[in-house]
Structure formats: C-alpha cells, structure tokens
C-alpha positions in Angstrom: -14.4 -12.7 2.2 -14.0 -14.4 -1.3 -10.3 -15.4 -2.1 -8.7 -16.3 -5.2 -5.3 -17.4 -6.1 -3.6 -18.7 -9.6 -0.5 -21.0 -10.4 1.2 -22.1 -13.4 1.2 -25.4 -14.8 4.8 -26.9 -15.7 6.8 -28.5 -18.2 10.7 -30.1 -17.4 12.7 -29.4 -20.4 15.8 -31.3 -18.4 16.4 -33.4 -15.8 13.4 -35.9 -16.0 14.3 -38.6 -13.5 17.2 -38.0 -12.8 16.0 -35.3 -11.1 14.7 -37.3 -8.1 17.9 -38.4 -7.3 19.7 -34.9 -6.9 20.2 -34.2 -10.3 19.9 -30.5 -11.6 16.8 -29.6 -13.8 15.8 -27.2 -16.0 12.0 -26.4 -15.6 9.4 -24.1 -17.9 6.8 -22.7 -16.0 3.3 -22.0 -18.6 1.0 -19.9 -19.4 -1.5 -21.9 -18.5 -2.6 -23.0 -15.5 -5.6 -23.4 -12.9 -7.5 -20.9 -10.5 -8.9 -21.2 -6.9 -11.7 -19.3 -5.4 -12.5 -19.7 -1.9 -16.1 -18.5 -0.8 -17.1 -18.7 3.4 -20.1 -20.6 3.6 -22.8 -20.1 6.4 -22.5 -23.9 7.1 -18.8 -24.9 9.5 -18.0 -28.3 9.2 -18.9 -28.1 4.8 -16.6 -28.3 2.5 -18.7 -27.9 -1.0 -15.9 -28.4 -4.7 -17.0 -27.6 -8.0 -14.4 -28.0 -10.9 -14.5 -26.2 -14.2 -12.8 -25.9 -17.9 -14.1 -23.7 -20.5 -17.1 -22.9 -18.9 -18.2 -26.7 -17.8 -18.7 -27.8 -14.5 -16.6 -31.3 -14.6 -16.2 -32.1 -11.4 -18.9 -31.9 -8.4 -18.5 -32.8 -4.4 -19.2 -32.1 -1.1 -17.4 -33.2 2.0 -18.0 -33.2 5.5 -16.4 -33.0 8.8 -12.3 -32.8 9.7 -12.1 -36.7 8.3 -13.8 -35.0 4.8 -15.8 -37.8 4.6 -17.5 -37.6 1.0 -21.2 -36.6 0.8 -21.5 -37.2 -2.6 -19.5 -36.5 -5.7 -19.7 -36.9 -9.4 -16.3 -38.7 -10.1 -15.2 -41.3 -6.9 -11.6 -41.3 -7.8 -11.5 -37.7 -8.1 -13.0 -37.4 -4.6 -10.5 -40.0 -2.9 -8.0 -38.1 -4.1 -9.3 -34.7 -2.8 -9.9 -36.0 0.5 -6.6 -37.5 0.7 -5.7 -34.0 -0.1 -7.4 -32.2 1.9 -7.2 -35.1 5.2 -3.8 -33.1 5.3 -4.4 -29.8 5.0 -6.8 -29.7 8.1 -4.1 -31.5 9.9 -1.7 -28.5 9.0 -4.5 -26.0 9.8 -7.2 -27.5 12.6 -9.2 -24.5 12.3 -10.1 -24.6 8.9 -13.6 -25.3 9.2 -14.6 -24.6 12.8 -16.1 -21.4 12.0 -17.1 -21.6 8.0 -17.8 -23.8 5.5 -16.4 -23.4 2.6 -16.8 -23.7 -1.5 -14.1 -24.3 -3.7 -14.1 -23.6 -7.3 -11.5 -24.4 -9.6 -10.6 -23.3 -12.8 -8.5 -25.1 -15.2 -6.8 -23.5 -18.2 -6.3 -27.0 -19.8 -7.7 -30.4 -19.6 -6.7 -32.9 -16.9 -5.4 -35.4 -19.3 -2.0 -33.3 -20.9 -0.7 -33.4 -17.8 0.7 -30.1 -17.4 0.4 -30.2 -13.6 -3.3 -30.3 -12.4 -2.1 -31.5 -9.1 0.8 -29.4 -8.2 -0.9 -26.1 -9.1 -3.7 -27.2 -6.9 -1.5 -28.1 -4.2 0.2 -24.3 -5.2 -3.0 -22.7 -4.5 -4.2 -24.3 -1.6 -0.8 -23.7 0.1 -1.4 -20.1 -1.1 -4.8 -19.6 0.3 -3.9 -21.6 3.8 -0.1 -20.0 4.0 1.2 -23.3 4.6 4.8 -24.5 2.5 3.8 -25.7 -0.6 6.7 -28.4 -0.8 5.9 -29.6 2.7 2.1 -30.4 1.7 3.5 -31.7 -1.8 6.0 -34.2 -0.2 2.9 -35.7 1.8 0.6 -36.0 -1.2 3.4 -37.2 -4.2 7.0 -39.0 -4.3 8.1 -36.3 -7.0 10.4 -34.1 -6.9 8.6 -30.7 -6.6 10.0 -29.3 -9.5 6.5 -28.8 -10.8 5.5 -26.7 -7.6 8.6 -24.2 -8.2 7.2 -23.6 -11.3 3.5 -22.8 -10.2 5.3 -19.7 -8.5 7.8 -18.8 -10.8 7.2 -16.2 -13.8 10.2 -17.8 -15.4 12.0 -20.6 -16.4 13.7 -21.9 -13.1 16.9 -24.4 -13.1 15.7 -26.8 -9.8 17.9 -29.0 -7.5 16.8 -30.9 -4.5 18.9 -32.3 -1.7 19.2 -33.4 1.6 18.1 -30.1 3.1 15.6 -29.6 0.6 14.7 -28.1 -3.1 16.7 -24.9 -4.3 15.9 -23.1 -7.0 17.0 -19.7 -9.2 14.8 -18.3 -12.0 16.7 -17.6 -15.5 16.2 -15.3 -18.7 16.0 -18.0 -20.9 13.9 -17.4 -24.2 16.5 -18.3 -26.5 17.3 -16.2 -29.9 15.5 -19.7 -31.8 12.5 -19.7 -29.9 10.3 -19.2 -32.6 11.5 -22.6 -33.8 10.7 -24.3 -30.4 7.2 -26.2 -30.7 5.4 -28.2 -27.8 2.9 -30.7 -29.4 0.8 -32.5 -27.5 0.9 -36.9 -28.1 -2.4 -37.7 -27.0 -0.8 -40.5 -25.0 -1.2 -40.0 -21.4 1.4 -41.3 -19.1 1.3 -42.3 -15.3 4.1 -39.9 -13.8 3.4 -41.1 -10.2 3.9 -44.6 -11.7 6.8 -43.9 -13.6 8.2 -42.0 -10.9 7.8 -45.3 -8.7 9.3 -47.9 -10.9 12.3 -45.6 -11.4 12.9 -44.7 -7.3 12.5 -48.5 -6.8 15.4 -49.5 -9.0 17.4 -47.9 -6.1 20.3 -46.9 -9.1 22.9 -44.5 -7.8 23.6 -42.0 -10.7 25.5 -39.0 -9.1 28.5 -39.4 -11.9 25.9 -38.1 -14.0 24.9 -34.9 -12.2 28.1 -32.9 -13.6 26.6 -33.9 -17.2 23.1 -32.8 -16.7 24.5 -29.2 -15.6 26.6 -29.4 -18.1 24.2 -29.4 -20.6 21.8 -26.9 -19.0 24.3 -24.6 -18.9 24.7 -25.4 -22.8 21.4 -25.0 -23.1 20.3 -21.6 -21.4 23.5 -20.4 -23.4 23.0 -21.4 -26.9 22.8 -18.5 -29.4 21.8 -21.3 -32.0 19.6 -23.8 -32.5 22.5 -26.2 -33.5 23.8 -26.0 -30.0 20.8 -26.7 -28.4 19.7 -29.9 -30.5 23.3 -30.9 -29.8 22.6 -30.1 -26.1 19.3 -32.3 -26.4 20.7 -35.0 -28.4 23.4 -35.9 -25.9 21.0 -35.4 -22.8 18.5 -38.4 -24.6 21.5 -40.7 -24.9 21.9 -39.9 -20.8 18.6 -41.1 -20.1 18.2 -43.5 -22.6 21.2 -45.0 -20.8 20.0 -44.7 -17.2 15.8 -46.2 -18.4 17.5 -48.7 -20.9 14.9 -47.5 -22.7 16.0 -46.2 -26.7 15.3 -42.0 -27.4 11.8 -41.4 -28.0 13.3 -40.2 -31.3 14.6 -43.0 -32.4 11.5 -45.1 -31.6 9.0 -43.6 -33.1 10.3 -40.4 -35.2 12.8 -42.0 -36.9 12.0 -40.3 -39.8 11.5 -36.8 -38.5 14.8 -34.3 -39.4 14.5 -32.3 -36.6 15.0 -32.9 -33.1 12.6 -34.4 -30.7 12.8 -34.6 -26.8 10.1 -35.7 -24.3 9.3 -33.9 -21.6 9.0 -35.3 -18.0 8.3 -39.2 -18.0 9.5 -40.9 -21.6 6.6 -41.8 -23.0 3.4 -39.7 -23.3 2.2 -36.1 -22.3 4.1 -33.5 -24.8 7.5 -33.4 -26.7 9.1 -31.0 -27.7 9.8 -30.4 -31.4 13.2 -28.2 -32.7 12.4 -27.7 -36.3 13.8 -24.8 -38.0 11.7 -25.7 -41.3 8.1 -24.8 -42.0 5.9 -24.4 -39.7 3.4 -25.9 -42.4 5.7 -29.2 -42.6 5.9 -29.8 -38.9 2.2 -29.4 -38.8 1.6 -31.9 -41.7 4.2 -34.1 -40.2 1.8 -34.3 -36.5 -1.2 -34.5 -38.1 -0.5 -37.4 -39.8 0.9 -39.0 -36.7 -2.9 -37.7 -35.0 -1.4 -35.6 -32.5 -1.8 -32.0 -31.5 -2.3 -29.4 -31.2 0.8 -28.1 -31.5 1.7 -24.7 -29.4 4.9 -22.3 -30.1 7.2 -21.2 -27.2 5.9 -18.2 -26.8 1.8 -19.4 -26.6 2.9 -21.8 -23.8 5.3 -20.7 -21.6 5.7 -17.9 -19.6 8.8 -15.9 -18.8 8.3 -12.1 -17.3 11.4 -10.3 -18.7 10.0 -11.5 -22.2 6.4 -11.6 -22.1 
C-alpha cells in the first residue's frame, strides 16, 4: 500500500540561539514544505530514493541492506547523509525492510539552499510514516534544538521551550493586525546552521538571566496591536543577541540605510530576514533588488496559521 505524508518547513522569528540553551522561542511554521511517498517494492532488502522540485528529479539513490550501504547515487554527500539517516531508523524499526523494499519519493516545495527546513521535515515524515518520535530521531541526527520539527506538525505559529525533560510547546493565534506589512525576503546567502549551532554550544556561555527577556518580548510580540510595538519588540531582541554573538545587528551591518526594521531569522547571517516596512511595497522591492536579493514573500504567502488561513 502507497503512503504519503506532508510537513511544514520553519522559520524562528525569536529565540535563535538562545534557544539551545533553554531559552523560550517563538517559531512560524510555512506554507511550504516537502512530501513523502512510500511505495512497497517486490525487492526486501532495497531501499530505491528519488528527490524532486518543480517537476525535476534532483536527487537519485539506491541503497541496500540494514547497513544502507549505497548502490549508487547521483550526489555522494547527499547519500552519506541519507544513510546516516536512515542507519537509524532501521535501528528504531528492525523490520523495515525484511519483507519489502521500498521507494521513496520526495517532494520539495522549495529549493534546498533557503534553508527553510529540508531536514527536519524529512525527519517529520519519516517519523510519520514509521510512528517513531520525531524529536527522538532528530536528537540522533542534529545538535539543534527541534524547534523546527514542532513546526513541521503544527498549523500555527508555536512558542517552543526545551529543557531537561524535553521540548514543550503550545500553538498561538498570532497573525498580527500589521501583517500585511510583514515581508520575508530571501538573502541569497546560505548559512551553515549545524555549524553555527556548533560554534555557539561550544562557547559553553551560561545565559539563563536572559530567558525572562526573551519571554518577555514574545509576549510583546504575539500582543502587539501595532507595528511600532513590534519593531520595538524586535529592536531590543537584536541588541540581546548581538550581545550574547558579539556580533553587531544585522541591521546595523548591512542595512544601515534601510528605515524600517530588519531581523534575521535563525543563524545571523544568511537564509531569510524579515523586513517591517509599513511603506510601499514598491519601495521595499526596489530597495532588495538593488541589494540582488529576493524574492520577497508577504506573511500571508509564507506562513501558515489555521484559525487565519
């Protein structure tokens, strides 16, 4: 029997880094996201992949045995990683291929490099498909938080907290009265988040005397009837992190000249900002084109929230 499961990909509005250390975030599940269909094969012991985006097959492999030793593939990274992958989900479920093969197909609603959660929504589905805990399979595979998992099961925007028993999580109405003047544009400069992540855990900083801050400001945030409030909100979260990376707002290095506000989203750096411009859509265009980066997507063509949609 042929089964198919979806998850959303992710965005962290707050919390980035911080995060890790017990830190409360605020998270945007998408509207995009990424597919898996699972089709029994007449062959046990075969594991056959095929990726896809827009119609393209971009990705091609086939494995073999428990170890998933690769047969061939069209991208060797891409492989390691899957087996690496997949080396633990067999562990989790021995039976997986005794009596079937399998092929996987995947669909991606957006390309691998914007960074809007290829891995955890894979992870998502394969938990999904194999009814093993997502989180449990995403601690063995990444050193992040999970916060990006949460959000590939989530139909809205999710505050997310993880501590010594685990991550906890509670979905919130938040689609603010602005929205409209809430853009996402896309920097064209990808940035290693597993690397990031590292170089920040192995600093080894203990920053729970900033935790009350960061709720603080969410709760500012999901609150905020104007958009004043929330570039405040925004503002005063940068200076938090921008403390805690010694690293200066994104803002102030390289849109110094912008008059809205900018804030990055997940690692500081590359991936997507987010833009709060209550001008002209036509300006803040202009103003990213010039800067070659885009495309540029408003709140409601990128992120997904039920009670709204």
């Amino acid at each position: 029997m042929i089964q198919q499961y979806h998850s959303n990909g992710k965005l962290l509005l707050t919390g980035e880094y911080l995060v890790l250390k017990g830190a409360e975030a605020l998270a945007l599940p998408l509207q995009l996201g990424q597919s898996l269909r699972a089709t029994p094969l007449r062959e046990p012991g075969r594991l056959e992949w095929k990726s896809h985006y827009q119609g393209r097959t971009f990705f091609d492999a086939v494995f073999s045995g428990d170890s998933m030793q690769v047969v061939e593939s069209t991208d060797g990274e891409m492989a390691g990683y899957l087996r690496h992958l997949m080396q633990r989900v067999v562990a989790r479920v021995p039976s997986l291929l005794l009596q079937n093969g399998y092929l996987i197909e995947t669909t991606m609603a957006f390309p691998l490099e914007w960074g809007l959660g290829s891995s955890s929504t894979l992870i998502s589905n394969l938990a999904q498909w194999l009814q093993i805990d997502p989180f449990a399979l995403n601690r063995e595979i990444t050193n992040g938080s999970g916060y990006d998992i949460a959000c590939a099961l989530s139909n809205q925007p999710l505050v997310y907290q993880i501590s010594g028993d685990g991550p906890h999580y509670s979905r919130v109405d938040f689609a603010p009265p602005y929205k409209d003047h809430l853009y996402f544009i896309y920097t064209g400069k990808k940035q290693r988040s597993r690397q990031e992540v590292k170089k920040f855990l192995s600093k080894n900083h203990t920053h729970d005397h900033l935790f009350k801050s960061i709720r603080n400001i969410n709760k500012q945030i999901i609150n905020s009837r104007h958009i004043g409030e929330f570039q405040e909100a925004l503002a005063e979260h940068e200076r938090i992190v921008s403390r805690v990376l010694e690293v200066p707002p994104l803002q102030e290095r390289l849109f110094s000249d912008f008059t809205g506000t900018i804030k990055s989203l997940g690692a500081w750096g590359g991936d997507f900002i987010l833009a709060a411009w209550p001008g002209p859509v036509s300006e803040l265009d202009d103003y990213f084109t010039s800067q070659g980066m885009g495309p540029i997507f408003t709140w409601d063509e990128l992120i997904k929230n039920r009670q709204y949609a």
